[in-house]
VEXFIKE-992298 format. One record per residue (C-alpha): x, y, z. Coordinates in steps of 0.5 Angstrom, whole numbers, m for minus. Each point is the difference from the previous one (the first is absolute). Layout:
N
SITE      x      y      z
SITE      X      Y      Z
...
***
This chain:
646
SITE      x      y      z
SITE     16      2     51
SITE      2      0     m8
SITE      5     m2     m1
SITE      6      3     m4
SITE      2     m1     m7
SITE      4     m5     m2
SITE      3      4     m6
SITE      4     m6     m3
SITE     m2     m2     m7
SITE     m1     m7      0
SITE     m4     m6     m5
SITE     m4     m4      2
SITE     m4     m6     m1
SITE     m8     m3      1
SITE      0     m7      2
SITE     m4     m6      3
SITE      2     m5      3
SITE     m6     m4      1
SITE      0     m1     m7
SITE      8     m4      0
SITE      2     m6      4
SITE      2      2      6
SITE      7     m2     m1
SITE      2      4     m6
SITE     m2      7      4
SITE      8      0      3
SITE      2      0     m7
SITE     m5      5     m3
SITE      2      4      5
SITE      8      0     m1
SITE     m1      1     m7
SITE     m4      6      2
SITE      6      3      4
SITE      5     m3     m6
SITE     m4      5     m5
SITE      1      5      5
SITE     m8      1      2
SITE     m2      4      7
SITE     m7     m2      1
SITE     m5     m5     m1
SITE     m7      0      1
SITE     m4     m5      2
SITE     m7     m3      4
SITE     m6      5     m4
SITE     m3     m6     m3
SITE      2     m6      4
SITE     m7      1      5
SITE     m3     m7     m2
SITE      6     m3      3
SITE      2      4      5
SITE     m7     m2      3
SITE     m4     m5     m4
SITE     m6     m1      5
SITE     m2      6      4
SITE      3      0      6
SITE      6     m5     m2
SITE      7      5     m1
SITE      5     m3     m2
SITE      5      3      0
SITE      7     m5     m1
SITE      2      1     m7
SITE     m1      8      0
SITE      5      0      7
SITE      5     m5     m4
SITE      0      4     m7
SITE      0      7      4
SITE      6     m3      4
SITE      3     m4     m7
SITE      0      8     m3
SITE      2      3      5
SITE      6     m4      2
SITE      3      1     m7
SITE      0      7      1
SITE     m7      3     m3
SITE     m5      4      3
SITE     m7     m2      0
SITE     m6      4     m2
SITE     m6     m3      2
SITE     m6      1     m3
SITE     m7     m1      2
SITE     m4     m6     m3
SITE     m7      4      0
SITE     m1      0     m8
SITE      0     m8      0
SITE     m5     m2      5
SITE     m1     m7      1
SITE     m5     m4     m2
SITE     m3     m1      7
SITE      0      7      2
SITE     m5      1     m6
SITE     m4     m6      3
SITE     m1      4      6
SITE     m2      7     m3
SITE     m4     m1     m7
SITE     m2      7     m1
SITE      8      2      0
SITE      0     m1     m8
SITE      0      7     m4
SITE     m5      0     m4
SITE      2      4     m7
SITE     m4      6     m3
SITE     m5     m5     m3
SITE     m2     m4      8
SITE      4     m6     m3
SITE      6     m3      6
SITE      7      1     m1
SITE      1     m8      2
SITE      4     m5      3
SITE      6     m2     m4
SITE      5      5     m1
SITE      1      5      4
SITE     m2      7      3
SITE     m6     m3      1
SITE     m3      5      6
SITE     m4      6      0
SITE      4      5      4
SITE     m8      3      3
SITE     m1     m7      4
SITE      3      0      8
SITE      0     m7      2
SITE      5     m1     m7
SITE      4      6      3
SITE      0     m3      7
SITE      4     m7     m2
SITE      5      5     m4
SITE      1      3      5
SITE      0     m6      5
SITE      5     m3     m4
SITE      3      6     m1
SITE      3      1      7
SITE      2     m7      1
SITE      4     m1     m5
SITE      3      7      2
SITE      0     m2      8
SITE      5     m6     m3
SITE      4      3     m4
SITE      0      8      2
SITE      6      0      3
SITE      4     m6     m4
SITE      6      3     m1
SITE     m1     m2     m7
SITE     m6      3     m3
SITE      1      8     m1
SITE     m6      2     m3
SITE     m7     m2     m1
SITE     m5     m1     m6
SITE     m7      2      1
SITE     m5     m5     m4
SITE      2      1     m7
SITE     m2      3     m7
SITE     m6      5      3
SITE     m5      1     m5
SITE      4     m6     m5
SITE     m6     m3     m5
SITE     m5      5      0
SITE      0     m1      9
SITE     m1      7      2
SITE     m8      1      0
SITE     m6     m5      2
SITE     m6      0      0
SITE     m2     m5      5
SITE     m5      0      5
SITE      6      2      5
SITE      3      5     m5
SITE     m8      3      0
SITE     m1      0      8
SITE      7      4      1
SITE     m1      5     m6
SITE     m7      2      4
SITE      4      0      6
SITE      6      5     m3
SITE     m6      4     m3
SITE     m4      1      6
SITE      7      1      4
SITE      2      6     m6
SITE     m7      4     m1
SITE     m3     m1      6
SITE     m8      1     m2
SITE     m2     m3     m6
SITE     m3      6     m3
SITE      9      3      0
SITE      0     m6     m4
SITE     m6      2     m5
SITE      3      7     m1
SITE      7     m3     m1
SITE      0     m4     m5
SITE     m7      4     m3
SITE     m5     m5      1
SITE     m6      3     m1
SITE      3     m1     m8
SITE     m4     m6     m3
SITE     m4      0      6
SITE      6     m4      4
SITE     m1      2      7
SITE      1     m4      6
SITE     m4     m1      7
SITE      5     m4      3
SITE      6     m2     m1
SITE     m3     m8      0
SITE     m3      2     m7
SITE      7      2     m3
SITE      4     m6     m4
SITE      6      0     m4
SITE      0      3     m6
SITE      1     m6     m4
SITE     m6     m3     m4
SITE     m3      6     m2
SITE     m5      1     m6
SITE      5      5     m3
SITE      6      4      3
SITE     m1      1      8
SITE      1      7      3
SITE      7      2     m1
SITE      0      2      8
SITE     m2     m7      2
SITE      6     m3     m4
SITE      5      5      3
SITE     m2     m2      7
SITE      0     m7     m2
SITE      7      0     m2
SITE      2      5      7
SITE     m3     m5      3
SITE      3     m6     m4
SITE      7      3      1
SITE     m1      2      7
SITE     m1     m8      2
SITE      7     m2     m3
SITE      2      6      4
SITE     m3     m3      6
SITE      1     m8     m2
SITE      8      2      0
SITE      0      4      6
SITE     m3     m5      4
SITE      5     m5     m2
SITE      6      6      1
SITE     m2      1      7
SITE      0     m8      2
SITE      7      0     m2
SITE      2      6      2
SITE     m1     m1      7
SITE      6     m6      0
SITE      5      3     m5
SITE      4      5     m2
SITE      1     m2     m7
SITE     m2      4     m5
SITE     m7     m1     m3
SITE     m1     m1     m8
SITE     m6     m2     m5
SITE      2     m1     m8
SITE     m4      4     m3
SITE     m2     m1     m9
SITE      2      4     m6
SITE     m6      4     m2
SITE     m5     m1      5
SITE     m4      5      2
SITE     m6     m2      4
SITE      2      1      7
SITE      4      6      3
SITE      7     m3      1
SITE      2      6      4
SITE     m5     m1      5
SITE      3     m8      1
SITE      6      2      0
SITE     m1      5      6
SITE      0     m6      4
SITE      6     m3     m3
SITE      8      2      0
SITE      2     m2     m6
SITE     m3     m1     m7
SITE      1     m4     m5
SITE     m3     m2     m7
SITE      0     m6     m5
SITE      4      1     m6
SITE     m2     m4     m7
SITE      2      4     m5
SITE     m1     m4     m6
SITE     m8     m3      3
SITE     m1      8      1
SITE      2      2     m7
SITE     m5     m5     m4
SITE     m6     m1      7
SITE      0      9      2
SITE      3      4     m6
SITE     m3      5     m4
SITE      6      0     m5
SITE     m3     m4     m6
SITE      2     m5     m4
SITE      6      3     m2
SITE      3      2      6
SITE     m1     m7      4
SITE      5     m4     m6
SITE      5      7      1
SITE      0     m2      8
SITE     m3     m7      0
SITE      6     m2      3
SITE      2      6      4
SITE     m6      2      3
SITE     m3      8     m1
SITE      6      4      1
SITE     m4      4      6
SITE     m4     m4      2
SITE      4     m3      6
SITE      3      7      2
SITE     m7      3      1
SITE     m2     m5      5
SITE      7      0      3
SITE     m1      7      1
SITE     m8     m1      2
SITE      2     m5      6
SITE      6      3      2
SITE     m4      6      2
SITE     m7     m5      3
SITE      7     m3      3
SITE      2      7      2
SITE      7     m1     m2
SITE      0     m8      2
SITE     m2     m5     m6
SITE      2     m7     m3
SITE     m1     m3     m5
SITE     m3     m6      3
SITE     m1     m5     m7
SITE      4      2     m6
SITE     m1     m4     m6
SITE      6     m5     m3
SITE     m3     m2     m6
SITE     m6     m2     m3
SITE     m6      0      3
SITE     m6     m4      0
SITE     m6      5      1
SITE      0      5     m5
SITE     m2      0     m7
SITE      6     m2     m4
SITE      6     m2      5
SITE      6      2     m3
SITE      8     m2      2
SITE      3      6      3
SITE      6      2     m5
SITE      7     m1      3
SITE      1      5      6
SITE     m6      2      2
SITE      0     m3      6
SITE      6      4      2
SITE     m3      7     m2
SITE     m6     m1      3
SITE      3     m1      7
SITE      5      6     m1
SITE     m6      5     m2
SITE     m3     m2      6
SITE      6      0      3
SITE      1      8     m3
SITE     m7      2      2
SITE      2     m1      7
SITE     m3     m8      2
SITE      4     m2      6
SITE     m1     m8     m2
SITE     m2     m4     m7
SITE     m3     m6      1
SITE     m1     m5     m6
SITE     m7     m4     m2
SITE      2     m6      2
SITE      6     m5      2
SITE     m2     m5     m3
SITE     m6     m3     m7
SITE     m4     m3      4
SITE     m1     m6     m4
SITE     m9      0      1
SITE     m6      4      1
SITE     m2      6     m3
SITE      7      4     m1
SITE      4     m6     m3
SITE      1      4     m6
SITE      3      6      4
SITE      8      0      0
SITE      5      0      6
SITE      7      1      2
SITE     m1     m7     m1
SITE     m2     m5     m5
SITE     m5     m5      3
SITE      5     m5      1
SITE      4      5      4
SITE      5      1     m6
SITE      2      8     m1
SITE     m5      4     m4
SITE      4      6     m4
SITE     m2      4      5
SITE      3     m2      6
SITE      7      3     m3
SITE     m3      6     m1
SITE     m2      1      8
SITE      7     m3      1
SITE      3      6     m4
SITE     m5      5      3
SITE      4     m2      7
SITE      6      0     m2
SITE     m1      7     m2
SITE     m4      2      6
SITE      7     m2      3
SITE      4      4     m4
SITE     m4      6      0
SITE      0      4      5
SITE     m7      3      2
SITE     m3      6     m1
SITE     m5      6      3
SITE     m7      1     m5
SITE      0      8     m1
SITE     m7      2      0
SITE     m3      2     m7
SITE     m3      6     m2
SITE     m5     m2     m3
SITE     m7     m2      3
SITE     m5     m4     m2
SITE     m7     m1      3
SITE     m3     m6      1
SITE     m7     m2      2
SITE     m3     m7      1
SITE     m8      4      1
SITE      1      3     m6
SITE      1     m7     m4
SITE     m7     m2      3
SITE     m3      6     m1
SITE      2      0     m8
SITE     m1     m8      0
SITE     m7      2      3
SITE     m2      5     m5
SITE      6      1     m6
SITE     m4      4     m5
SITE      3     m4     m6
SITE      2     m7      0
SITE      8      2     m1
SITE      1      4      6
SITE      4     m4      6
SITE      3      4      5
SITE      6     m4      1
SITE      2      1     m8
SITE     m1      7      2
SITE      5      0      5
SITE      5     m5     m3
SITE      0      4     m7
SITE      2      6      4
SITE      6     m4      4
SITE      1     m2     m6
SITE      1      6     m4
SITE      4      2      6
SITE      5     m6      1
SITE      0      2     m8
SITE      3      6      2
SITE      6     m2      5
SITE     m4      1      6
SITE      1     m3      7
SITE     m9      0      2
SITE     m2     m1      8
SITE     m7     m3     m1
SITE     m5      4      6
SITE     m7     m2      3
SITE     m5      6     m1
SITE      1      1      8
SITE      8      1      0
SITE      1      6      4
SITE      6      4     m2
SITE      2      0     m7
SITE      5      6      0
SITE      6     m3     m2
SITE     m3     m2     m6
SITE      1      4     m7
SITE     m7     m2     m4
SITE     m5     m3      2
SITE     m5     m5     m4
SITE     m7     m1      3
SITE     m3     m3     m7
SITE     m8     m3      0
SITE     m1      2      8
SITE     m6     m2      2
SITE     m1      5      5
SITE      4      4      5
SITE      1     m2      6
SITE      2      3      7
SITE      6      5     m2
SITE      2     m2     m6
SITE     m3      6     m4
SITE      2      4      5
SITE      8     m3     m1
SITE     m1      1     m8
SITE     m3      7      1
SITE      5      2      4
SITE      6     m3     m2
SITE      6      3     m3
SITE      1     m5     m6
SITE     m4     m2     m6
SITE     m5     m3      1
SITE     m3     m4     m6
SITE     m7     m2      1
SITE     m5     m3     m4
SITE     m4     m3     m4
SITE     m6     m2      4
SITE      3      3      7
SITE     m5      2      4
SITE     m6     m1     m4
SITE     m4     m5      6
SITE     m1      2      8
SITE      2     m5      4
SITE     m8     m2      0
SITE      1     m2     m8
SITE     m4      7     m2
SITE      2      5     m4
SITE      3      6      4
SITE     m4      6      1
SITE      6      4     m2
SITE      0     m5     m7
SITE      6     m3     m2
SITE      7      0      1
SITE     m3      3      7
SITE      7      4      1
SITE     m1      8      0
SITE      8      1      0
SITE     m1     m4     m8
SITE     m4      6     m2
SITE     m3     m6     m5
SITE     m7     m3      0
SITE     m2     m6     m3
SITE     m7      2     m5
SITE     m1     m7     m3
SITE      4     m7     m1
SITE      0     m5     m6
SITE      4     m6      0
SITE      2     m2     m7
SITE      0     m6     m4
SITE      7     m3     m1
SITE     m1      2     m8
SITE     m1      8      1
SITE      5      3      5
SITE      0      7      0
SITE      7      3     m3
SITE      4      5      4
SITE      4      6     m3
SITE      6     m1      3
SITE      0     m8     m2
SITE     m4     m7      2
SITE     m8      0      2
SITE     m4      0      5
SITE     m3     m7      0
SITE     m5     m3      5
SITE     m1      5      4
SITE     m2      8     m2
SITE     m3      6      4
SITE     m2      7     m2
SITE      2      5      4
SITE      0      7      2
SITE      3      5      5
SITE      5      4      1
SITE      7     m3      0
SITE      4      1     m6
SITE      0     m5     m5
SITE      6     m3     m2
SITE     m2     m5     m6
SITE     m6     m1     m4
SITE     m4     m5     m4
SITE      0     m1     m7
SITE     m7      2      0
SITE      1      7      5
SITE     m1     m3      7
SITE      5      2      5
SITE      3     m7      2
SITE      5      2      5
SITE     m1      6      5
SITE      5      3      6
SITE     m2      4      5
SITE      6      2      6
SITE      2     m7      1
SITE     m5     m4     m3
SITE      0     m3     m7
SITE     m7     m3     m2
SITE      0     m6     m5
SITE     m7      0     m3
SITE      1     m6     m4
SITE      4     m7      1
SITE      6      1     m5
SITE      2     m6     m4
SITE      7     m3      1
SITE      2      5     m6
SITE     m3      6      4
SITE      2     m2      7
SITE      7     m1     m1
SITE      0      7     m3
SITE     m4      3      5
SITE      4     m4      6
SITE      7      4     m2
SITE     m3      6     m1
SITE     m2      0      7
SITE      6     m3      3
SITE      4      6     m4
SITE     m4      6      3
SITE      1     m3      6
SITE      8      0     m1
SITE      1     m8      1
SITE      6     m3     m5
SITE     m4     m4     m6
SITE      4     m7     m3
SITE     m4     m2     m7
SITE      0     m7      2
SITE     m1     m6     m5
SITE     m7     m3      0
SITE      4     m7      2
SITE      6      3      5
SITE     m1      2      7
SITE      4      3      6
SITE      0      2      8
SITE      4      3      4
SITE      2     m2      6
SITE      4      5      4
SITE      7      0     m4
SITE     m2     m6     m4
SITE     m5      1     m7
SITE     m2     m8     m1
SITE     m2      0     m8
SITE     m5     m6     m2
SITE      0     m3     m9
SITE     m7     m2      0
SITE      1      0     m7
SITE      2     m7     m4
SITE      5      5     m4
SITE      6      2      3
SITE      0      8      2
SITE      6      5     m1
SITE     m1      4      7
SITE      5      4     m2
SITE     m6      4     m6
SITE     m4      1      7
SITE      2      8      0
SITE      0      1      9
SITE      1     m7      2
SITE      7      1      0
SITE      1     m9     m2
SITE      3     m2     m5
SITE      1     m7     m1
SITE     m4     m4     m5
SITE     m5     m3      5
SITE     m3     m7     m3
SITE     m7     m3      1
SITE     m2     m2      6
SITE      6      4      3
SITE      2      5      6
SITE      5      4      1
SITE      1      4      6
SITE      4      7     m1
SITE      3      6      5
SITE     m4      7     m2
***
């Protein structure tokens, strides 16, 4: 039975106490409850000592520290420790290590130190699994579990181990059947690539030159596919003796395993927000705009992967690791300006999170992330950030909460299709991410509320625009809800221009008769020679030449028709820079009869039921009141929320 929602708003903390002296958790923990925090993570890295030598669990300190916490009044969330195996469990299964794309092992000394593909690895993390949840699955205090921690952290999805080869010949043969529906999937007869059995197909790293993009999908499917099963297995141990709700922490901007898939097995999803490492490890912004933000944080970033996982959560999500200060693993870890720490709670909170959970109680004093702020300093003295959390629950308990409206706009995301642009981008800038991202930005730019869909979503009705940008192919359904649907669909570049099976359709690209458009040819451009468009900005990256007969809308430059629209559909035959983009996007959103805010470049809003949240991320205070539409008026400073009746 799923459990009901708890729709409070609470803050939460990630904490450890096997890393303190016993006798400072009572304290801790009355602090916590001082400051107004609800939850506490703990566990998921704590297997070496819950079971130092196979066999001898030890379980005294957990069941003291549950009990410390408890007693003060926090509820637990109780993370599995299966991303930091111990020492001895690797002494038992040699073969567990990853090997990354170049056969080198992913070794001991860190952590995430498994290869997903390996089965006695997946036995111990489940065996360990169901025993901490026999113990501790009907503990009045602990409210919800963590499965594992970080899928996919440093470049972990994908091995290329002897278990990893065994198990993708095994998925294959389990997919295709003969070996001969293989060859003819993925075109073998092409370089004389073709197969006898599935004995003879490797992975496809190592090879002289780029291996057949086909190979390299499936091998993605199947890498994915094997996160999907490590996590179910756990679930489903853990399931059968509680009726806590299931949570994994998933990262910003990563992309190489399903996150809907995992999160079909889970309750709630969460993810982990670092908005300064995230600026200057993952942006595509320039140099310009990290200092413009390197305090803030990217004014999107964080609210395209609220509404990403509030949707892999379907509905239900956290903010399992929020970030309190400067990091320790990103390029340049700068301080985060004053009021940040609150304004990335309250966003959140304003995207629909049920819980933020701040990264970590405590600055661990050693190891690897000494250099990573908490809400304490190391020697337990406040950091500036435990008074912003402090604010944020004060606030929560005045504001009264409120219902999140369904958006009318709909933005398509795909997992498979960043494989597949990875695999064969056909020009070194082209990221499917970035695609999709400067899309929502484009949209957040013009004032809108984005439900983030999977290619599978099976009603988009409500929903008055649709984007369906860089879509690999058209799965099950979807093109017949875009052809059918009642709204604009705006769709393009690059949709469906491959078959499930990595080919080039029969019907050419975008593969969408109602579009009346096909794709003749496509280049991809150097970042010096975009392609001007008549209405403004250029076409960069990506451009195709079309034909067909739906009406052109707007031109190139140089006479090519740029953008195209045929009943409900409207074709984009090219990627529009930030300039174009953000033009075309309130075009779209006009036609489609939606309200259109021209937001500042620094300055963000949601709204939630009757409450409008507005975000300064800018380092200059903002006259809100010169925003035409978004009925506030108070000179908001930077770092700042404010909340307004609408």
């Amino acid at each position: 039975m799923t459990p009901m929602p708890d729709t409070r708003r609470r803050l939460g903390v990630c904490y450890y106490p096997e890393h303190w002296p016993e006798e400072r958790w009572a304290l801790d923990a009355a602090q916590m409850v001082e400051a107004g925090l609800s939850w506490v993570r703990i566990g998921e890295f704590s297997w070496s000592r819950l079971e130092p030598v196979e066999g001898d669990l030890r379980w005294d300190w957990l069941d003291r520290a549950v009990k410390t916490l408890g007693d003060a009044g926090l509820q637990i969330i109780m993370g599995t420790p299966s991303a930091t195996p111990p020492r001895w469990v690797l002494d038992k299964y040699p073969d567990m290590l990853a090997l990354d794309a170049y056969d080198q092992p992913r070794k001991f000394g860190s952590r995430r130190h498994y290869c997903f593909s390996h089965d006695g690895f997946r036995d111990e993390a489940v065996r360990i699994a169901r025993q901490m949840a026999e113990r501790y699955g009907r503990n009045p205090a602990v409210q919800a579990w963590q499965i594992d921690n970080e899928y996919g952290c440093h470049d972990t999805t994908r091995s290329y181990s002897d278990a990893a080869c065994a198990g993708f010949r095994n998925w294959l043969s389990e997919k295709y059947g003969q070996i001969d529906a293989l060859n003819a999937a993925w075109g073998n007869v092409f370089w004389s690539m073709e197969y006898r059995t599935y004995d003879e197909v490797d992975l496809p790293n190592q090879t002289v030159t780029e291996a057949n993009p086909a190979h390299w999908l499936d091998f993605h499917r199947f890498s994915s596919d094997q996160v999907v099963a490590f996590n179910r297995a756990q679930a489903g141990a853990i399931r059968a003796v509680t009726d806590a709700p299931l949570i994994h922490n998933y990262m910003g901007r990563t992309v190489e395993f399903d996150h809907f898939a995992v999160g079909a097995d889970l309750d709630v999803a969460s993810w982990d927000s670092y908005p300064l490492g995230f600026l200057e490890d993952r942006s595509d912004e320039g140099a310009v705009w990290t200092k413009r933000f390197m305090r803030q944080g990217d004014p999107d970033f964080q609210a395209f992967h609220h509404d990403l996982y509030r949707s892999v959560g379907r509905g239900r999500w956290w903010v399992m690791e929020q970030q309190p200060g400067p990091v320790n693993w990103a390029p340049y870890n700068p301080s985060p300006l004053a009021g940040m720490a609150r304004l990335w709670a309250w966003e959140a909170f304003a995207h629909g999170a049920e819980a933020v959970c701040y990264f970590r109680w405590r600055q661990a004093p050693f190891a690897q992330e000494q250099m990573h702020a908490g809400l304490l300093r190391s020697d337990a003295a406040p950091a500036p950030a435990l008074a912003e959390a402090t604010q944020v629950a004060r606030e929560l308990a005045e504001l009264p909460d409120v219902a999140l409206p369904r958006p009318r706009v709909a933005l398509i995301f795909d997992y498979e299709s960043a494989w597949a642009w990875s695999v064969q981008p056909q020009g070194r800038d082209f990221d499917y991410f970035r695609l999709v991202f400067e899309v929502y930005r484009a949209l957040r730019r013009s004032g809108q509320m984005v439900d983030i869909l999977p290619p599978c979503v099976s009603d988009l009705s409500d929903y008055a625009v649709v984007f369906a940008p860089g879509l690999m192919h058209w799965p099950d359904g979807l093109r017949a809800q875009i052809t059918d649907h009642k709204g604009l669909c705006v769709v393009g570049p690059r949709s469906g221009s491959k078959t499930d099976t990595f080919s080039i359709p029969d019907a050419m690209p975008p593969d969408l008769p109602a579009a009346q458009v096909l794709v003749e040819r496509v280049e991809s451009l150097r970042a010096d020679a975009p392609v001007a468009l008549e209405g403004g900005g250029a076409f960069h990256i990506w451009r195709e030449e079309i034909s067909g007969s739906a009406t052109v809308l707007e031109r190139s430059q140089d006479g090519q028709a740029a953008v195209t629209e045929s009943g409900n559909i409207r074709y984009l035959a090219g990627w529009p820079d930030p300039v174009a983009m953000l033009r075309l996007v309130k075009t779209a959103l006009l036609d489609a009869d939606l309200p259109v805010i021209d937001m500042p470049e620094g300055v963000r809003f949601a709204d939630a039921g009757s409450t409008r949240f507005v975000f300064n991320y800018d380092a200059v205070p903002v006259d809100l009141g010169e925003i035409q539409g978004l009925k506030a008026t108070q000179i908001l400073s930077p770092g700042d929320v404010a909340w307004v009746a609408i």
